[in-house]
C-alpha positions as CSV (number, residue, x, y, z in Angstrom):
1,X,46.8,68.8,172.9
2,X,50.0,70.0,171.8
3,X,52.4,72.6,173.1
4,X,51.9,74.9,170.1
5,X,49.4,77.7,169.6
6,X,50.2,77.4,166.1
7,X,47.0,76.5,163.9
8,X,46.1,72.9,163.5
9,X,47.8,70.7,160.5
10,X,44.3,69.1,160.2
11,X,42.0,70.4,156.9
12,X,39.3,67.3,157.3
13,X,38.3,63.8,157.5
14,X,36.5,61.5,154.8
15,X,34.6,58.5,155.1
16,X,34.7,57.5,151.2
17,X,35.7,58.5,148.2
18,X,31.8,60.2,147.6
19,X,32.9,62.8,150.5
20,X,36.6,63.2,149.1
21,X,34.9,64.2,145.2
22,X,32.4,66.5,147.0
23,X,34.5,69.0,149.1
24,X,36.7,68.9,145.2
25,X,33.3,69.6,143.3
26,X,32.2,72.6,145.8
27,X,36.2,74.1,145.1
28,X,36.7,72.9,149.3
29,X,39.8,70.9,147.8
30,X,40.7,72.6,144.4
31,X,41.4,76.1,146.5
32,X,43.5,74.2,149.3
33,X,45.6,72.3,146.3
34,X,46.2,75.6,144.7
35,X,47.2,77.5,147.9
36,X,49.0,74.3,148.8
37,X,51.0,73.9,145.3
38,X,51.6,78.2,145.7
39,X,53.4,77.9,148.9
40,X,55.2,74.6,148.2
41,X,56.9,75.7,145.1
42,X,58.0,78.7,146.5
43,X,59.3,77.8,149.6
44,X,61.9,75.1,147.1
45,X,64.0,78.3,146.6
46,X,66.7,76.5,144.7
47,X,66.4,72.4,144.4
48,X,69.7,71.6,146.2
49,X,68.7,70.3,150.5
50,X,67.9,72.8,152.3
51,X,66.7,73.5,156.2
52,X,63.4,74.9,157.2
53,X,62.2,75.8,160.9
54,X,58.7,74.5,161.9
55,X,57.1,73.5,164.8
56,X,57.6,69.2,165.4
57,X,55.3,67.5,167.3
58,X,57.8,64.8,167.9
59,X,60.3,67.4,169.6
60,X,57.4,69.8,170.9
61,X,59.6,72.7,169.8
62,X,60.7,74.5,166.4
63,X,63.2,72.7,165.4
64,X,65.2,72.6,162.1
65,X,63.5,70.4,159.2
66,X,66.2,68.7,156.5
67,X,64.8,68.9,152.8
68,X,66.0,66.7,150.2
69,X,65.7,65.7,146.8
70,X,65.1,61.8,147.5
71,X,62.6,60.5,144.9
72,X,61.4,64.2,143.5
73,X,58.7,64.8,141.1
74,X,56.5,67.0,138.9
75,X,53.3,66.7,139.7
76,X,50.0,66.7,137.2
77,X,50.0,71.0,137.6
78,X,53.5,70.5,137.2
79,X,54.2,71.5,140.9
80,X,57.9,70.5,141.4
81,X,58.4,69.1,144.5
82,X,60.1,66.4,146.3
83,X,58.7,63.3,148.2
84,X,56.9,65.4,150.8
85,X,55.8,63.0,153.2
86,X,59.4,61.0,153.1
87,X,61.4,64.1,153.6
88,X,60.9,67.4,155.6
89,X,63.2,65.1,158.4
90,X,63.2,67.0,161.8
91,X,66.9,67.0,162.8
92,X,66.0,66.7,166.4
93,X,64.0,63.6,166.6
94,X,64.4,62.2,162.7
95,X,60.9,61.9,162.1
96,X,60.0,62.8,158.4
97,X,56.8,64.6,157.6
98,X,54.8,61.2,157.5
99,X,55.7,60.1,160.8
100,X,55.5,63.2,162.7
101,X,51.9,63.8,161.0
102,X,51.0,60.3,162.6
103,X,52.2,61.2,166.2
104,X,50.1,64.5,165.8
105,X,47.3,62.5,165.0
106,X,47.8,59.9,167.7
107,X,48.2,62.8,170.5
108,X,44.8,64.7,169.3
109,X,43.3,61.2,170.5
110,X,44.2,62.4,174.2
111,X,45.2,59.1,175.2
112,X,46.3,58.4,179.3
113,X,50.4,57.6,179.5
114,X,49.2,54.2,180.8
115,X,47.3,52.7,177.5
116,X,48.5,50.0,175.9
117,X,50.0,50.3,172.5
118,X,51.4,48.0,170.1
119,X,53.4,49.9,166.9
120,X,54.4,47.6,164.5
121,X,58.3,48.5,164.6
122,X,60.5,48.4,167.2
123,X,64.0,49.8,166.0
124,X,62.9,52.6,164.5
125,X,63.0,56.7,165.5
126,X,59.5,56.8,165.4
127,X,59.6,54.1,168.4
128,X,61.7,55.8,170.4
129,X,59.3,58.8,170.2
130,X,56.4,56.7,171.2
131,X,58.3,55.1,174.2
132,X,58.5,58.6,175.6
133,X,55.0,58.7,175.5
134,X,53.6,55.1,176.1
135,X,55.4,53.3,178.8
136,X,53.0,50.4,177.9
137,X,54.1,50.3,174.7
138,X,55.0,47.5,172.8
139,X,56.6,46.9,169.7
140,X,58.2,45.0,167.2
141,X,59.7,43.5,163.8
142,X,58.5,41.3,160.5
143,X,61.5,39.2,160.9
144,X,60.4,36.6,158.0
145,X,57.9,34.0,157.2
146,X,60.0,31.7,159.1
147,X,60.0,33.3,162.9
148,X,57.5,32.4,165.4
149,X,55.3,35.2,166.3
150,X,55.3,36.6,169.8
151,X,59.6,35.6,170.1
152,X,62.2,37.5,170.4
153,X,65.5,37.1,168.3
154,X,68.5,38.1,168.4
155,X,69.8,40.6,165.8
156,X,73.5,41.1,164.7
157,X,73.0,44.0,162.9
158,X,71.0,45.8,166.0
159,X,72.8,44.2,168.3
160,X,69.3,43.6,170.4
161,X,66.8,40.9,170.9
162,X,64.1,41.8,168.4
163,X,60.6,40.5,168.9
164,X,58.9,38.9,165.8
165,X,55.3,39.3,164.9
166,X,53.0,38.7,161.7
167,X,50.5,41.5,161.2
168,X,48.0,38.2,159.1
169,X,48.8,35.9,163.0
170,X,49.8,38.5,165.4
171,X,50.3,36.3,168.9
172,X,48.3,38.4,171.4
173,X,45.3,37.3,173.0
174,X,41.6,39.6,172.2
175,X,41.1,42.6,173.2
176,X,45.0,43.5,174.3
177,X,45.2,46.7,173.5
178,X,43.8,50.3,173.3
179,X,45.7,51.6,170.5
180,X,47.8,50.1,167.6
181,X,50.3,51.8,165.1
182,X,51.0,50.8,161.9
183,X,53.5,52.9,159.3
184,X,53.6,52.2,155.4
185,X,53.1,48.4,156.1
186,X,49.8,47.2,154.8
187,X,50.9,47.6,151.1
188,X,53.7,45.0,151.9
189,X,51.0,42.3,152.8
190,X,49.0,40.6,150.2
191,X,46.4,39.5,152.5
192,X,46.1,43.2,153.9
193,X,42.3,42.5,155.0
194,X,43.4,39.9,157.3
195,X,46.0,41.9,159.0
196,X,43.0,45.1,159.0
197,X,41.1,41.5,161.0
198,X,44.1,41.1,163.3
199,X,43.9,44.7,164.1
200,X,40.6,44.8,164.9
201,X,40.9,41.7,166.9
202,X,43.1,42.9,169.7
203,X,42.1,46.1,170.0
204,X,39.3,46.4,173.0
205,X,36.0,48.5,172.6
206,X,36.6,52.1,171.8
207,X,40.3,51.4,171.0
208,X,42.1,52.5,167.4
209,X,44.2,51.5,164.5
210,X,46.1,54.8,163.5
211,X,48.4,53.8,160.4
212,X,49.7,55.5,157.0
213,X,49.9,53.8,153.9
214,X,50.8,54.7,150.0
215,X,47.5,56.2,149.0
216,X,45.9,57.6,145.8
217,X,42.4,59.4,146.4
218,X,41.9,59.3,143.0
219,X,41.3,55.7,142.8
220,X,38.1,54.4,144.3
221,X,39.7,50.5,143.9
222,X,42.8,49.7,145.5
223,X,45.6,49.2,142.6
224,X,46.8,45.6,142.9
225,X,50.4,45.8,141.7
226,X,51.6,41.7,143.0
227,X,49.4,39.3,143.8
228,X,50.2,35.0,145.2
229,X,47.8,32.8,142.7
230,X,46.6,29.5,143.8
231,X,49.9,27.4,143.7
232,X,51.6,30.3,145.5
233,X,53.8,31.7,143.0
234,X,54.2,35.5,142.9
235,X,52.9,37.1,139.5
236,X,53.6,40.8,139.1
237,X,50.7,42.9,137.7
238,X,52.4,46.1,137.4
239,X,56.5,46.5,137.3
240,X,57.9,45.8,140.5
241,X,58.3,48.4,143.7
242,X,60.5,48.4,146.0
243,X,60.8,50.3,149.7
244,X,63.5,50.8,152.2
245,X,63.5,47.9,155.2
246,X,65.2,48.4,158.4
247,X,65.7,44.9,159.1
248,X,67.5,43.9,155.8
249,X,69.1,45.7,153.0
250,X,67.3,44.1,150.0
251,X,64.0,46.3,150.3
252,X,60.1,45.1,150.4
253,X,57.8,44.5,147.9
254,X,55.1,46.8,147.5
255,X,51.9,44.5,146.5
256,X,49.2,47.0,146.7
257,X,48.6,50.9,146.3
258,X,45.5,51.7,148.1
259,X,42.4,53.6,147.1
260,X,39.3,54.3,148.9
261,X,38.0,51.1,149.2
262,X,40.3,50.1,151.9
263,X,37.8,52.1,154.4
264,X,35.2,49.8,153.3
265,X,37.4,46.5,153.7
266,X,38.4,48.1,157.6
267,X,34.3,48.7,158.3
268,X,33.5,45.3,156.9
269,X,36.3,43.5,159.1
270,X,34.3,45.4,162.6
271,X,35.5,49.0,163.1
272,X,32.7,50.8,163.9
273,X,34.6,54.0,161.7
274,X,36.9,54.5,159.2
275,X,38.7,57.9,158.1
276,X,41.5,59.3,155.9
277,X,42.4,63.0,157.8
278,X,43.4,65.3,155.1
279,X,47.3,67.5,156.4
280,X,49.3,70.1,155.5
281,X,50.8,73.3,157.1
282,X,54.2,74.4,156.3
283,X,54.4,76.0,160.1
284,X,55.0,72.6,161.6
285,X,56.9,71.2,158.4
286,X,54.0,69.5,156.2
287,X,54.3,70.3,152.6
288,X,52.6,69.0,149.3
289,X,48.5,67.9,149.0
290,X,47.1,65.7,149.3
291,X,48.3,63.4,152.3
292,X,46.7,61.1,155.1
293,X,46.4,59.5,157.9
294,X,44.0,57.0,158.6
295,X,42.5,56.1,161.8
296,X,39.6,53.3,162.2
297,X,38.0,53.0,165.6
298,X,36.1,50.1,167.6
299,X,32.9,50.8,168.9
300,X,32.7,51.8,172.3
């Protein structure tokens, strides 16, 4: 439970892409875009940055939240907006919309200070803000292909010993852990399913993988965009995508945008459930619909 008596930022969970189309066909969806779009637009007062107070669940007080123009859009109602869930940056703890959504999701799970947690980063603001909270946690880096999983290295540009670990061969033993964090990684693996395996392996019964990824809930298959063939050469199947890396400056393939399939591939690998949790409320800083995070659970 938060500090806020402000409403709550979650609108609803789906299982598939059946429940997603249903809540749209009975106008659940279609009204909350509209309103959603409505509010949006006219909020973007002028499309120069801008600073908006909301409530951040990173801080656990109204703080001031940066807008920018970074990657901006029109979207299919032409909506004019900007990346919503990479901006909206609180200027307290520097967690964009995306991130701080995930820590709101991971504190409605009510979680003792003592659980363990891995995160899949470890230089990051979004970390730091999960340090505070865990002081179990552990994280770390993808440092290459090349590094031994479970060792630390040291890192010039960090100036910090960085400990390296492969989300397909993570080094921990079964059952390790009662919670593990993943941001906007997944699409940079192209054997995603074994990484949603290695997940599931070292979590212990009734623990969770809470994680965002790029997501399109209109497609029901995952859109494939690079893929490895059989002599492991990489063959691009849609023009090449780039995101930011904090560990190097030449950005990281994107080789898959997921649909709702990717619930199915996280049941079929053992968790007992798997959800995308529909966000948005301008009063702590979310803007634009429709966004997720996803959060598949071990039985008890």
């Amino acid at each position: 439970m938060t500090g806020s008596l402000l409403p709550s930022i979650w609108l609803g969970a789906f299982d598939c892409a059946e429940q997603w189309n249903r809540a749209r066909e009975t106008q659940q969806v279609p009204t909350a875009r509209r309103l959603g779009g409505a509010i949006d637009d006219r909020v973007l007062w002028s499309r120069h940055p801008m600073t908006l107070d909301a409530w951040c669940a990173g801080c656990q007080a109204v703080q001031p939240i940066q807008v920018d123009w970074h990657f901006g859009s029109v979207g299919t109602d032409g909506s004019v907006h900007p990346a919503w869930s990479e901006t909206a940056v609180c200027k307290g703890c520097g967690l964009n919309s995306r991130m701080r959504a995930l820590l709101d999701r991971v504190q409605h799970l009510a979680l003792a200070e003592q659980t363990q947690v891995f995160v899949a980063e470890s230089i990051t603001a979004s970390y730091r803000q999960l340090e505070r909270r865990f002081p179990r946690l552990l994280g770390s880096e993808f440092l290459g292909a090349d590094h031994e999983p479970g060792k630390s290295y040291w890192n010039e540009r960090y100036q910090q010993e960085i400990r390296h670990e492969d989300l397909t061969r993570l080094s921990f033993e079964d059952g390790r852990f009662d919670l593990v964090i993943t941001q906007d990684i997944f699409e940079h693996i192209p054997d995603f399913v074994r990484a949603f395996a290695e997940c599931r392996r070292i979590l212990r019964s009734g623990g969770h993988l809470v994680f965002t990824v790029p997501f399109r809930p209109g497609l029901a298959a995952t859109e494939v965009r690079a893929r490895f063939d059989a002599n492991g050469v990489l063959e691009h199947l849609l023009p090449p995508e780039y995101h930011g890396d904090p560990i190097g400056d030449g950005g990281v393939l994107c080789f898959q945008r997921f649909g709702w399939d990717m619930l199915d591939r996280l049941r079929e690998v053992g968790f007992a459930k798997a959800q995308a949790h529909l966000y948005w409320g301008p009063w702590q800083g979310h803007f634009g619909f429709p966004f997720f995070v996803f959060q598949a659970s071990c039985a008890p």
